[in-house]
N, C-alpha and C positions, 0 to 999 in steps of 0.2 A: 616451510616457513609459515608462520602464524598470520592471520588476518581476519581483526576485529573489524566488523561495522556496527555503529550504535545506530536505531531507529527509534528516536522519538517522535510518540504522539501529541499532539494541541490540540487541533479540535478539527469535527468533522472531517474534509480531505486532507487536512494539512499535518504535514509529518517530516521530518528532517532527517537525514543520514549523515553520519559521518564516519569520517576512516583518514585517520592521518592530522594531515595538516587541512583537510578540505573536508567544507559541508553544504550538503544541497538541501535545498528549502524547495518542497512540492508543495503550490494549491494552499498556502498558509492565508488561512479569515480566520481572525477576530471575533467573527460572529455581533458585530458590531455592538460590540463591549460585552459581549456575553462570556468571551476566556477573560478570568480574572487577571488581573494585571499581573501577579506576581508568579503566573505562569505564559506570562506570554515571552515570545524571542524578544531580547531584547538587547541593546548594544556590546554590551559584559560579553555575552555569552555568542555573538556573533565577531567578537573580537577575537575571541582565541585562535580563530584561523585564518590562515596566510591568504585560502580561494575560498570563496564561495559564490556559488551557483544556486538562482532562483527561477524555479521553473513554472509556469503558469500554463496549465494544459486548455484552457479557454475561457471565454469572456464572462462567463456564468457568473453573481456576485459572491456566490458562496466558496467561488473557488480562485477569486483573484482581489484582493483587499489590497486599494491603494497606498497602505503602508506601505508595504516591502519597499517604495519609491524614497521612504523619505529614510529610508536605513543611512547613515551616514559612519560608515565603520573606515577603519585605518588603512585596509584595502580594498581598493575599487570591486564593486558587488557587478557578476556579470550575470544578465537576465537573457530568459532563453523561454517564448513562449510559441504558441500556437500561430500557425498561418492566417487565420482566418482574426488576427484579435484586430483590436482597432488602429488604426496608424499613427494615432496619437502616443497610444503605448510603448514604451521601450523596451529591446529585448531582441535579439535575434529571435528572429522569424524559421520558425520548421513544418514541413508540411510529411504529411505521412508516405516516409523513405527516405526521407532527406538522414542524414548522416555525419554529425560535426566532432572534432577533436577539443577539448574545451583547454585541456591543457595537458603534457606529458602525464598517461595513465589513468585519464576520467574521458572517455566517449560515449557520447548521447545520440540513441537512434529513436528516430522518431514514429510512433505506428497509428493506425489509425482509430478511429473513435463510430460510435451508433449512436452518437450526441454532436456538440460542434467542439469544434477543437482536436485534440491530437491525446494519445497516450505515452510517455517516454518512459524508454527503457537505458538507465546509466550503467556504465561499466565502471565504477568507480575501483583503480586500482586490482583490476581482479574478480572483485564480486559486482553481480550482475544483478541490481535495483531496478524494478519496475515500479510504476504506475501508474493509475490507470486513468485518471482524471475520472470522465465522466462514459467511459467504457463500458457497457453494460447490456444485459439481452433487456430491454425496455419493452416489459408486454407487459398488460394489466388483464389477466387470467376471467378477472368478473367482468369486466368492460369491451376488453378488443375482439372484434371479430377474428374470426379462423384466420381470414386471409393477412389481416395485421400481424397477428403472433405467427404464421408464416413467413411473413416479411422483414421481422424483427431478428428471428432467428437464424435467416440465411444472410442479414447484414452480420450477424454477432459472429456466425462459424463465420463467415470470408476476414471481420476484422480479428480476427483470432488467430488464424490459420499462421501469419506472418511470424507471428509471436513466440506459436509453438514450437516452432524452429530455432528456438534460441534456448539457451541455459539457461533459463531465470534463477536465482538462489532467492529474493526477497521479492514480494509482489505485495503490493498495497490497490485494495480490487472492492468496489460498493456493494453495499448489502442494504439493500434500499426496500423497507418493509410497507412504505406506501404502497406497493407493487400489487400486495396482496397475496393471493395464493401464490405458489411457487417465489417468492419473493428473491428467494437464495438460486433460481435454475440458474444463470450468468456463471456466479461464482461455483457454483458446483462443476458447471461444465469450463469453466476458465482452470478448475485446480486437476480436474480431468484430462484436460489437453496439452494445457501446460506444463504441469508439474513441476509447481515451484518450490522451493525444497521450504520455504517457510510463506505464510498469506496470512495479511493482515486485513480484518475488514473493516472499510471505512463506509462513510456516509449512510450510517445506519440511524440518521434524525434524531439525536436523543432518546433512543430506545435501547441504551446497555444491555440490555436482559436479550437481543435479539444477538448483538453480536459473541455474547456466552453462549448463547443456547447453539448459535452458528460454530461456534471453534467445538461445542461440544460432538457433532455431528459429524462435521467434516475433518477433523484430523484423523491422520489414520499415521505410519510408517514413513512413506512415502512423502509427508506433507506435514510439515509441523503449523497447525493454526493458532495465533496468540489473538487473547481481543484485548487491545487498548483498551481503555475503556473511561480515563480520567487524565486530565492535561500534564503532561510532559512524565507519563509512564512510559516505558523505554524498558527495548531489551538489546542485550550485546548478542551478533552472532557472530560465533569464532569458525574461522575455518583454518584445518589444519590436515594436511595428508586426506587420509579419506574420512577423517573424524569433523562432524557439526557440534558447536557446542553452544548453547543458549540459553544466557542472563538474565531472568526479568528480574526487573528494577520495579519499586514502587508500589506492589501489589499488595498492600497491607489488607485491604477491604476487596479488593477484584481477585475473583478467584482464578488460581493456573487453572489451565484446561487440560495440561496432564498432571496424572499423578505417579510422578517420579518417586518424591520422595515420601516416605511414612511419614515424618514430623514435620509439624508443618514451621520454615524458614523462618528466621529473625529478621526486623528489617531491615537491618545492617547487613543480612547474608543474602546474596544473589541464589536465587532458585535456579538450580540448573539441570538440564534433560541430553541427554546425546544422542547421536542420530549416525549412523555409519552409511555410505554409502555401499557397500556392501552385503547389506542389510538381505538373506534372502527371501523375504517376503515382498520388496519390493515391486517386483512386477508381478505380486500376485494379489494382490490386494483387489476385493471387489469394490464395484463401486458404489459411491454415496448414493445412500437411498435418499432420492429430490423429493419422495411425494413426502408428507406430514400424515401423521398417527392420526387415526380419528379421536375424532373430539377434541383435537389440539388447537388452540391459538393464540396467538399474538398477544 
């Protein structure tokens, strides 16, 4: 049996899934009027389904916009954020382990973060959504001393560890080029450990060119990378038996990061690339080279 999930991008962390009759809203900002209005969510399009679920992974501004509160849709919007957010805020409350059923076929576990707040990982119907909020190896390469980028990176591998235990199919994971050197090490060692069968990268600051140049490097067999790159591009991933199949939408001007097909799609035709699990390259695949070419940058 077939199983579609749509993932649209907005802006910076904020990105929506759906699948069915139900769609969950991750970390949706506004950018405080910086998404144009006529991509932003908006009631039309939060109507078409029966549940939806909004999740806030922590307090940060850029990852929780006091919109989502005034959404007034046909059915009750249930909110599901971080432990540590404010008690003013509404929402079920999750702390890293915690573990909630939100409705027949959608389970949200909640893991931990190297920032404040939480990362959730949904089971929506089957397929297994992640993200990552503000999840990340957080060292600045020019800046931190030895013993800080030690420090950093034994919080990343322990809050990781948990995660790698799971199935992920969709992972939504920062690619935060303020960082500096190494800027992508998180994400290369997140798609390393993890292995998620598709990784979208967010919070890459209005720098597109990094999150291209990121899927160009890190997709391999094993890992299909798409970069969003402009508000509400979107790709479908279908699963089916042991076959992956994935739509992008929208990509008139952002380039795929594979090249599937010789001619290049209409924009009326969905771009599509297939991925088998059976693949036998899969566990052979080496790994993503983290350092940068000389003379390269940003």
């Amino acid at each position: 049996m077939e199983a579609k999930c749509e993932i649209v991008y907005y802006y910076h962390s904020g990105f929506t899934a759906a699948m069915n009759d139900t769609l969950l809203v991750f970390d949706y900002w506004e950018g405080n009027g910086t998404l144009p209005e006529d991509k932003r969510l908006t009631l039309n399009r939060l109507n078409r389904y029966k549940h939806i679920f909004v999740f806030t992974s922590h307090a940060h501004p850029d990852h929780m916009d006091p919109i989502v509160y005034t959404w007034q849709c046909d059915t009750p919007i249930i909110y599901v954020t971080s432990f540590d957010m404010d008690i003013g805020v509404r929402g079920r409350r999750m702390a890293p382990g915690d573990e909630m059923l939100l409705k027949e076929g959608v389970r949200v576990k909640a893991f931990g973060s190297t920032d404040t707040g939480v990362s959730f990982l949904v089971d929506l119907y089957g397929v297994k959504v992640f993200h990552a909020g503000d999840l990340n190896l957080w060292h600045w390469r020019e800046e931190s001393s030895l013993r800080e980028i030690e420090a950093a990176e034994k919080a990343f591998d322990e809050a990781i560890a948990p995660i790698a235990k799971e199935n992920v199919d969709i992972a939504m994971f920062p690619v935060d080029p303020r960082q500096g050197q190494m800027f992508d090490a998180g994400a290369n060692l997140f798609i390393l450990r993890v292995k998620p069968k598709v990784f979208i990268p967010m919070h890459w600051q209005n720098r597109p060119e990094v999150a291209v140049e990121f899927a160009r490097r890190a997709s391999s067999k094993q890992t299909a990378v798409f970069a969003l790159l402009k508000p509400r591009e979107r790709i479908v991933v279908a699963f089916e038996d042991e076959v992956m199949t994935i739509e992008v939408f929208n990509q008139k001007e952002a380039p795929l990061v594979r090249e599937e097909p010789k001619e290049e799609p209409k924009e009326t035709e969905p771009a599509v690339a297939y991925f088998t699990a059976e693949d036998p390259f899969l566990e052979s695949d080496l790994p993503v080279n983290m350092e940068k070419e000389k003379g390269e940058t940003l």
